[in-house]
BABAPA-233443 format. One line per field, with one value per residue (C-alpha): residue in one letter; x, y, z. Coordinates in steps of 0.02 Angstrom, whole numbers, padded with zeros to 5 digits, always signed. Each point is the difference from the previous one (the first is absolute). Example, Ala and Ser with C-alpha at 12.3 -4.5 7.8 and 13.67 -1.06 7.14 Angstrom:
BEGIN
kolgu [a, s] $
X [+00615, +00069] $
Y [-00225, +00172] $
Z [+00390, -00033] $
***
This chain:
BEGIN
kolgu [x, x, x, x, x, x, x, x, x, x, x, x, x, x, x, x, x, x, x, x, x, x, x, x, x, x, x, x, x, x, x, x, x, x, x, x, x, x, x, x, x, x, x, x, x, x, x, x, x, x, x, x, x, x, x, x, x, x, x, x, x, x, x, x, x, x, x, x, x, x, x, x, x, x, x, x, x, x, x, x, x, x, x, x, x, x, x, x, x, x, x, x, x, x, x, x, x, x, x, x, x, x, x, x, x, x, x, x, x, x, x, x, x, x, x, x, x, x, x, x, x, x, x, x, x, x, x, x, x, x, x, x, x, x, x, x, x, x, x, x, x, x, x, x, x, x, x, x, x, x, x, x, x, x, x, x, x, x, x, x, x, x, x, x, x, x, x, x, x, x, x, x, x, x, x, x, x, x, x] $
X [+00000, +00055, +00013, -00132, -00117, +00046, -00031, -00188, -00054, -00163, -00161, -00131, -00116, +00050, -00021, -00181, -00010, +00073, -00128, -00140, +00072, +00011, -00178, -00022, +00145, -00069, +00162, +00127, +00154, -00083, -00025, +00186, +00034, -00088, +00038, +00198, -00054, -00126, +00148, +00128, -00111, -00073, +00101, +00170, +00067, +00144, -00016, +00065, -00130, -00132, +00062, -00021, -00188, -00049, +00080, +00092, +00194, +00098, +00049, -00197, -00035, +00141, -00030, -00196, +00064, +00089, -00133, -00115, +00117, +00000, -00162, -00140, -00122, +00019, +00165, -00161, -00065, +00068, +00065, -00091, +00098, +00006, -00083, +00048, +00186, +00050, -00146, +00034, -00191, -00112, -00139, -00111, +00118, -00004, -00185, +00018, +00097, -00112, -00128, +00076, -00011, -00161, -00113, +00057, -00024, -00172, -00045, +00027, +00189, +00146, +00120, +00190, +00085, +00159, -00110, -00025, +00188, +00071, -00125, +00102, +00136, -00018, -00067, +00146, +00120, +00085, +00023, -00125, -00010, -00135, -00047, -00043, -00149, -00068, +00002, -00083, -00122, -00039, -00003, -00138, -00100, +00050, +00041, +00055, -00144, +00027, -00145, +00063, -00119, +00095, +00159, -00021, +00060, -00091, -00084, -00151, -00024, +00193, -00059, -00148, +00126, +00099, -00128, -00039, +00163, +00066, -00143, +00032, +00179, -00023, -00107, +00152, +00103, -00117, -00001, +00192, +00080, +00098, +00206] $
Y [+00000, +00160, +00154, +00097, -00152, -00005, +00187, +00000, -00179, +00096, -00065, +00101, -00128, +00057, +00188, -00072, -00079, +00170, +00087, -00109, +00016, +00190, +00027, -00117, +00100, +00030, +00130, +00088, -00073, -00189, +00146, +00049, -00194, -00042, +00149, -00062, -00173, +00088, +00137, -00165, -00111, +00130, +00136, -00084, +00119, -00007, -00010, +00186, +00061, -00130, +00085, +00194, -00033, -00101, +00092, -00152, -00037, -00070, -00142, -00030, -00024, -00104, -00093, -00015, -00024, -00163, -00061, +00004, -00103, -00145, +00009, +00092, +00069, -00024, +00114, +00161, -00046, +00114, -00082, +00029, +00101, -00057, -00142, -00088, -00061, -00038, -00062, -00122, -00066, -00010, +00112, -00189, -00029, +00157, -00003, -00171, +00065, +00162, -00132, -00090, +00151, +00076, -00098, +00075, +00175, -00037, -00055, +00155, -00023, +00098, -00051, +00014, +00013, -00076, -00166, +00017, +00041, -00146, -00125, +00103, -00031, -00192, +00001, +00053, -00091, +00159, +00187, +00110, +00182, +00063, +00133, -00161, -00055, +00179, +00013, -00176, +00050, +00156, -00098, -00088, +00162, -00009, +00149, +00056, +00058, +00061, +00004, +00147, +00109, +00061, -00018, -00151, +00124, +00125, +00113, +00077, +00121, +00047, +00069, +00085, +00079, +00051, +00077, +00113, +00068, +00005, +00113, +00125, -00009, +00059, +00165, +00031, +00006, +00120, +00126, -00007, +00159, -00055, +00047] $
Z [+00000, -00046, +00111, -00112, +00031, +00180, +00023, -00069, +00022, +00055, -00136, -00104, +00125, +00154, -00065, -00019, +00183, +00055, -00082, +00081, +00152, -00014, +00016, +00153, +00098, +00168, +00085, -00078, +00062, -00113, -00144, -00006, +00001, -00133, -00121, +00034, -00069, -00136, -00080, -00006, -00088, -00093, -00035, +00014, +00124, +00089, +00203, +00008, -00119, +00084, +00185, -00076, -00050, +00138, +00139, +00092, +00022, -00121, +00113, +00040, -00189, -00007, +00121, -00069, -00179, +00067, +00132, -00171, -00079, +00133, +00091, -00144, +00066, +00186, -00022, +00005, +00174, +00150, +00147, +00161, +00109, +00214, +00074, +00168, -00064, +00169, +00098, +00124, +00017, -00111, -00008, +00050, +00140, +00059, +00023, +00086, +00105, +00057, +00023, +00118, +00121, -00062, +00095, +00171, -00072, -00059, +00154, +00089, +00066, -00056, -00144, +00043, -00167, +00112, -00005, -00188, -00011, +00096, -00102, -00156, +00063, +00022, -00157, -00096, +00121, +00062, +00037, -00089, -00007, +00110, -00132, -00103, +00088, +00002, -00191, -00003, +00112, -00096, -00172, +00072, +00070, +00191, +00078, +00162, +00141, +00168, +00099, +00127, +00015, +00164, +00094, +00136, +00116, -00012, +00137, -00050, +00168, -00034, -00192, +00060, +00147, -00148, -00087, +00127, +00034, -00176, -00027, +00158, -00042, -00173, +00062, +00104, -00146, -00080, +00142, +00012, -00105, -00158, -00011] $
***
């Protein structure tokens, strides 16, 4: 094979697949990937030419030119970006795991996310981060609640004693000539 047949090895019918696929494009960034496929095969462009009208790198259309050649069509579909690389559990496990413990919550008692934490812990067979089983626990909707509505210790005749002599105090300060 020569280099000539090598450089535009792109066909009249995948200018007409382009085309088709044109007029299904659903975002821009699968319209810029199909036009570099559509001015190759149709045009005959080189990939600087092909990256001046369709606004990507060089090394992108390169790169898409060559994915084209190997894979077809599947070389045009964006790769999802994120995703749980790292997860330890499961998102399955994870909620076998909260269930364990949620029938003591339901029940009225109080849910120690140290108990949910050690069970994590012998779960994975060592040390976990304790910031770990707080994310879990928020994947899954839990959240933190404090029922305080008061300190334990405190004095409601001493507030009310407070009151009164906050207020006095403060007239004081008003009668009291400024420097």
């Amino acid at each position: 094979m020569s280099k000539s047949e090598w450089l535009y090895d792109f066909s009249e019918s995948v200018a007409a697949r382009m085309e088709i696929l044109l007029r299904e494009v659903s975002s821009f960034a699968e319209l810029q990937r199909i036009q570099a496929i559509y001015f190759r095969a149709h045009f005959n462009d080189s990939s600087k030419i092909v990256a001046k009208r369709t606004g990507l790198a060089l090394q992108t259309i390169r790169n898409l030119h060559s994915r084209w050649r190997s894979e077809g069509e599947k070389a045009l579909e964006l790769k999802k970006k994120g995703g749980r690389h790292h997860e330890n559990l499961n998102l399955e496990q994870e909620e076998k795991l909260i269930e364990k413990h949620r029938a003591s919550a339901e029940v009225g008692g109080i849910l120690e996310v140290s108990q949910i934490h050690q069970s994590y812990e012998q779960i994975m067979g060592g040390k976990v981060a304790k910031s770990t089983t707080y994310r879990m626990l928020a994947r899954h909707g839990w959240r933190k609640i404090a029922p305080r509505p008061k300190h334990p210790k405190s004095d409601k005749e001493a507030q009310e004693a407070f009151k009164k002599t906050g207020k006095k105090s403060l007239k004081k300060r008003e009668k009291m000539p400024k420097i």
